[in-house]
Each structure stands twice: as structure tokens, then as C-alpha cells.
N, C-alpha and C positions, 0 to 999 in steps of 0.2 A: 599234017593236015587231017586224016586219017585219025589220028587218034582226039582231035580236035571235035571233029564231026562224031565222032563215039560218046564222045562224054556229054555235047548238047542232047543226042537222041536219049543216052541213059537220064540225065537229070529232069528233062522232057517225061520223061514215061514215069518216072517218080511223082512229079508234080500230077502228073494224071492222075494216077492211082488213090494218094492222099486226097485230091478231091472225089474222087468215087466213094471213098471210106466217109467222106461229110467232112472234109479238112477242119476236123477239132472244133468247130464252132460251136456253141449251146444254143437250145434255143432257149428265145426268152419265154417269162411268163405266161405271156400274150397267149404265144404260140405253141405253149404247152397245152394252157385248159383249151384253145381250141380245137385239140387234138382228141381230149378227152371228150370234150362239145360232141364232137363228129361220131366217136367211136362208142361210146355210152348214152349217146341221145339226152345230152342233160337239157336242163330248160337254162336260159339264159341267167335265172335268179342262181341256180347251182356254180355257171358258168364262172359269173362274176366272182359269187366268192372261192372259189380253186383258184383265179388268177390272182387275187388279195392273196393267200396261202403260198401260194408260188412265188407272189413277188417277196413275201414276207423271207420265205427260202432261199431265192437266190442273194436276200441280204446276209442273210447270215452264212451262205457259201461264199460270198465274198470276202466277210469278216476270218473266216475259217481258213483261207488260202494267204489272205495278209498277215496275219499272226501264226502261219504253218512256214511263211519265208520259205518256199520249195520245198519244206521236208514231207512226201509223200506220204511216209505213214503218220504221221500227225495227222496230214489233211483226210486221209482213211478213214480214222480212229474219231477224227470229231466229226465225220461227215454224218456217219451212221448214226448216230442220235437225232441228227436233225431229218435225214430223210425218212427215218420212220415216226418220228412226231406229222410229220408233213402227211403222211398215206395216212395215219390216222384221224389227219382232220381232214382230211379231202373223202374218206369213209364218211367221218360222221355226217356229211352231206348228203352222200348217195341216198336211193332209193335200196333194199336188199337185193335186187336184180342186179343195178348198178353195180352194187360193192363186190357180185359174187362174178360179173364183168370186170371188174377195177383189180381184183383179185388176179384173175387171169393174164393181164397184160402186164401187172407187176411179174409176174411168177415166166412170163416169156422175155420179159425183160432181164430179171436175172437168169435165165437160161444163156438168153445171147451175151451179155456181158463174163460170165463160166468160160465160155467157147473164146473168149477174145474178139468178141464181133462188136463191142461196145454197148449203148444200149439208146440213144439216141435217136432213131428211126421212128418209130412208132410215138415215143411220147416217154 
């Protein structure tokens, strides 16, 4: 009984954890450029098209993950083309203050994905 009630509390405290960490969800689109919205002061005409940009991007990370069939470093090797076309045209929107902001929270982003923190939080 004892070891019964152990394994509920462990698998209990796992499932906590993984949703502390954001349990793997993406966010959408949407909810990306609003992020950016928020954090870069965009005007809503910016807004809009970063979320066209975004949407456009998680189509083709979709395509990318279908035609990778699990294999991890495929889905790596073709990610990175698309997400740096992506910053590039979500740059050429910015204002130069923006891009030298937009700049910044990429570059914290790959910091925490470095570290193993993922990179999700912020945007």
C-alpha cells in the first residue's frame, strides 16, 4: 500500500513540474505577435503583419515536423532556415529601435534555450 501511495505522490509531483516548465505547448501566432505587441510597443498595422509572418511559420514548422517523421535532427537542420527568414521579416517591419529591442529578446531567448530553459516564455 506504501509503495502504492509513493508512486501516486512521485508521478503527482512530475506532472507538476512539466506544467511549471509550460508542458510543451507552443504558442500560437496570435499569441506570439502579441507578445511582441506588448514588449516592442508595435502599432497594430506592425502587429498584424508579424502575426501573417508567424502564421506563415508555424506552417511550414508543421510541414517540417511531418516530413522529419520524429527524426530530431532533420527537424533542427530545417528549422533554422525558416526561423531566421522569419526574424528577418519581422526586422524589416520594425521601427530601428524596435529591431535593436527585437534584437535583444532573440539573443535572451537563445541564451535560455543554451542553458536548457527552452525558449517559450517571453515570445
Amino acid at each position: 500500500m506504501k509503495k502504492i501511495l509513493l508512486m501516486c505522490c512521485f508521478l503527482i509531483g512530475i506532472s507538476a513540474v512539466s506544467r511549471a516548465q509550460g508542458g510543451g505547448q507552443r504558442r500560437s501566432p496570435e499569441e506570439m505577435a502579441k507578445g511582441l505587441q506588448t514588449q516592442l510597443k508595435l502599432t497594430d498595422d506592425q502587429t498584424a503583419k508579424i502575426t501573417t509572418i508567424y502564421q506563415d511559420q508555424a506552417t511550414k514548422m508543421d510541414s517540417v515536423r511531418t516530413a522529419a517523421n520524429g527524426d530530431r535532427d532533420a527537424m533542427r537542420q530545417a528549422r533554422m532556415p525558416i526561423m531566421k527568414a522569419t526574424n528577418d521579416k519581422v526586422k524589416a517591419i520594425l521601427t530601428p529601435e524596435q529591431s535593436t529591442a527585437y534584437d535583444a529578446i532573440l539573443k535572451e531567448r537563445m541564451s535560455r534555450m543554451g542553458q536548457g530553459g527552452g525558449g517559450g516564455s517571453q515570445n
